[in-house]
C-alpha angles and dihedrals in degrees: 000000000000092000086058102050088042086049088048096051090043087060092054100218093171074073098055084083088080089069091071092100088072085074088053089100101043089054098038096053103056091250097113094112098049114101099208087049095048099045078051098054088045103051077050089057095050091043089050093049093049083054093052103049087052093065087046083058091047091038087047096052102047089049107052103114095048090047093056084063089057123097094217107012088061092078094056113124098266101032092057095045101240089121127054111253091234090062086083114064090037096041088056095044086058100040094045090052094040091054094046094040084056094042087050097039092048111019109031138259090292109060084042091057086045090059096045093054085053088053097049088045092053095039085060099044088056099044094061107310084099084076107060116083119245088352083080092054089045084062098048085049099050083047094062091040087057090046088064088039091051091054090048104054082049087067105028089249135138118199123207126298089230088048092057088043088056094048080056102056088035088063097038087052095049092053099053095046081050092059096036085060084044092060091043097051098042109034121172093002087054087114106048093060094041123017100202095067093074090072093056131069128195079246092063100041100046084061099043084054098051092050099049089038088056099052092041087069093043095046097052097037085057084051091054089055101028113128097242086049094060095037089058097040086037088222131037102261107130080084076097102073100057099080082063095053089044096055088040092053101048089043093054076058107051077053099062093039110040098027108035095236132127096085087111107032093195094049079045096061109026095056095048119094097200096046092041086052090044095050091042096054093030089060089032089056094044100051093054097053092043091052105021101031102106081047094053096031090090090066097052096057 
């Protein structure tokens, strides 16, 4: 039972929450009633997870050393001890098949091709692309990018250019504010337990996240008025969803900045109240319009 649970956290599945924008085209779409569409997106989502784990065992097991240095990632599977070094090469080789034989057998040779672009990227990343400053952000970014893709290619849709745009700012976002906490949690040490960050500077960053914050609101509010986004609502009405983004986005951060947090997106997101409401309404409201908005439009006029 141990080597289970040790398995299980090595596999990381609190991050498997990042693979929701594989759903992005489902929802965005207006597909998200349609039960073939839906089993597709979610075989997507578990291939994609399986992918995913099986970078955190790569990840896991390149990073050992450095991960003993850490305060909180020393107690991780393989740097404690509690796993056999050797669990994370071949964890991630079975994981890794297992995850594109399902995306090819159920899903077709393109989102198969899809996931094994996200695992060469990775891989690589791991293997020494973490090193190299912005390209790494660059990485985490195109992840998420592939993640959208992935989920398109399960239901034969294609979202907007300007949505994909704004996945991109949003992960590019998400990754700068992920090294600014690192610098504040770690301090001098910062480079010790990740090598990248002596190459950054709070100076630096704090720019990098006004400029992709910036274009996260453009981008989006463009998708919100973008000609194949009306056409599909039939009104503009997804306008009104940008109150929601905006408050989202300045909360996550107040989060970075006042309470020294950020340095785990996911933890980030999923313990605060206020973020969990706002995502909740923000996806709720959107769904609505994006299914029921030619249905709504006549009393808004």
């Amino acid at each position: 039972m141990r080597i289970l649970i040790a398995l299980l956290r090595l596999a990381r599945p609190a991050q498997w929450v990042k693979n929701i924008f594989v759903f992005t085209a489902l929802i965005f779409s207006g597909l998200a009633l349609e039960p073939a569409s839906v089993a597709a997106a979610l075989i997507a989502f578990a291939a994609f997870s399986m992918a995913s784990s099986a970078i955190y065992f790569l990840n896991d097991y390149k990073d050992m050393e450095e991960d003993r240095l850490h305060p909180v990632k020393c107690n991780r599977p393989l740097a404690s001890g509690r796993l056999p070094r050797a669990v994370g090469p071949i964890g991630a080789l079975v994981l890794a098949t297992t995850a594109t034989l399902l995306a090819g057998w159920q899903l077709g040779p393109v989102s198969a091709g899809i996931l094994l672009t996200y695992l060469a990227m990775n891989a690589a990343y791991s293997l020494g692309l973490k090193n190299l400053v912005i390209i790494d952000v660059l990485i985490i970014a195109a992840g998420f990018v592939l993640r959208i893709l992935v989920g398109a290619a399960a239901i034969a849709r294609l979202p907007s250019t300007w949505l994909i745009l704004c996945a991109v700012t949003v992960s590019l976002f998400l990754g700068f504010t992920k090294r600014r906490a690192e610098l504040n949690a770690l301090g001098d040490d910062a480079s010790r337990h990740r090598r990248v960050l002596a190459h950054y500077s709070a100076a630096f960053l704090d720019q990098a996240i006004a400029i992709v914050t910036a274009a996260t609101v453009v981008c989006y509010i463009l998708y919100t008025v973008d000609d194949h986004t009306v056409g599909m609502v039939g009104s503009r009405l997804m306008l009104l969803s940008v109150p929601l983004v905006l408050y989202g986005i300045f909360r996550y951060l107040y989060l970075v900045y006042h309470d020294r947090s950020g340095g785990d997106p996911t933890r980030t997101v999923f313990t605060d109240v206020p973020m969990l409401l706002t995502g909740a309404l923000w996806s709720t409201l959107c769904t609505i319009i994006i299914i029921f908005g030619k249905d709504i439009r006549p009393f808004f006029m």
